[in-house]
C-alpha positions as CSV (number, residue, x, y, z in Angstrom):
1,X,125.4,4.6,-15.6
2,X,127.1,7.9,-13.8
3,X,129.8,9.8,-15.9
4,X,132.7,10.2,-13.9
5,X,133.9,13.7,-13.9
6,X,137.7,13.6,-15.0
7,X,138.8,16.6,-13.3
8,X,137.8,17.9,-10.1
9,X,135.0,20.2,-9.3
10,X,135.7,20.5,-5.6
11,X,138.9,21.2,-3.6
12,X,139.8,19.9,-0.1
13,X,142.3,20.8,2.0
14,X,144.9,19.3,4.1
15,X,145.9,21.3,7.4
16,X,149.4,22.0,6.2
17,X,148.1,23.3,3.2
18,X,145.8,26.1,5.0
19,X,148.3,27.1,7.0
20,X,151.3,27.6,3.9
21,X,148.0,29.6,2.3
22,X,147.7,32.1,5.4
23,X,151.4,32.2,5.6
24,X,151.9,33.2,2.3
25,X,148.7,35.1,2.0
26,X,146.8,33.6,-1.0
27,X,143.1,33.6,-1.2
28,X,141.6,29.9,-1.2
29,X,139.4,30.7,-4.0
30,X,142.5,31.6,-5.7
31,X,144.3,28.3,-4.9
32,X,140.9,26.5,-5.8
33,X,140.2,27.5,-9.0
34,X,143.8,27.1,-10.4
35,X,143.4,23.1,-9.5
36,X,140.0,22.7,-11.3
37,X,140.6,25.2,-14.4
38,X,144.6,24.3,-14.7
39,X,143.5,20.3,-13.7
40,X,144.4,20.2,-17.8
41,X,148.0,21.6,-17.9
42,X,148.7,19.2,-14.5
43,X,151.9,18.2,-14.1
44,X,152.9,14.3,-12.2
45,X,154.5,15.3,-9.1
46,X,157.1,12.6,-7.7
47,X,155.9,12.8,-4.3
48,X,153.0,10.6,-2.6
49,X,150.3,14.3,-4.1
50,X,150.3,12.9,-8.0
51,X,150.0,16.0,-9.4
52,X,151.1,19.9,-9.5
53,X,149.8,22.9,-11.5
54,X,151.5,26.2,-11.8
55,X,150.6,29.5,-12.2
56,X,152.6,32.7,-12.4
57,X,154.8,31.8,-9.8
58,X,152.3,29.8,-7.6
59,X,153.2,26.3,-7.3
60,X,149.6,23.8,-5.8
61,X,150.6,20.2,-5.3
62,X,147.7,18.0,-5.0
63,X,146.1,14.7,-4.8
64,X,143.4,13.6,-7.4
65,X,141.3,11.8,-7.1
66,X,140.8,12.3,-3.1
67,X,139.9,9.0,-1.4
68,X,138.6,7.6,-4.3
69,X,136.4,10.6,-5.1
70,X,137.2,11.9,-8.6
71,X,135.2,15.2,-8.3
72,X,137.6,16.2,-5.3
73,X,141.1,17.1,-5.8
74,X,143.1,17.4,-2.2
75,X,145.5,20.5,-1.9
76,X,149.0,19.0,0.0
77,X,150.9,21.9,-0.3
78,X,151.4,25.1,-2.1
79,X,154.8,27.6,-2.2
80,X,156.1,30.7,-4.6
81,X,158.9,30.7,-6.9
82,X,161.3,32.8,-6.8
């Protein structure tokens, strides 16, 4: 039997999400690996994306597993805190 990751090893995007990245100029990568190296120190998120992770003043909400699929986490949205 396959082991089933429990934390994502790829990251998908939705289209609001790439455009709040450009807007805010913050590398992909950037946004990418904080989801799967911070999947750990997740926070649930009350909205229909499950979970959040924060770092510095980055806030990524997400959606794991995606369709499904838990290698893939789904990036919703993404904003700085003031």
């Amino acid at each position: 039997m396959a082991r089933v990751p429990s934390a994502p090893y790829r990251v998908r995007w939705t289209d609001h999400a790439l455009e709040k990245a450009l807007l805010l100029d913050i590398p992909r990568r950037d946004v990418e690996r904080a989801v799967i190296e911070r999947h750990h120190t997740r926070r649930r998120n009350a909205r229909p994306a499950n979970w959040r992770v924060t770092v510095n003043r980055l806030v990524i909400v997400y959606v794991h597993p995606d369709h499904r699929d838990p290698s893939t986490a789904r990036v919703v949205t993404l904003w700085r805190q003031r």
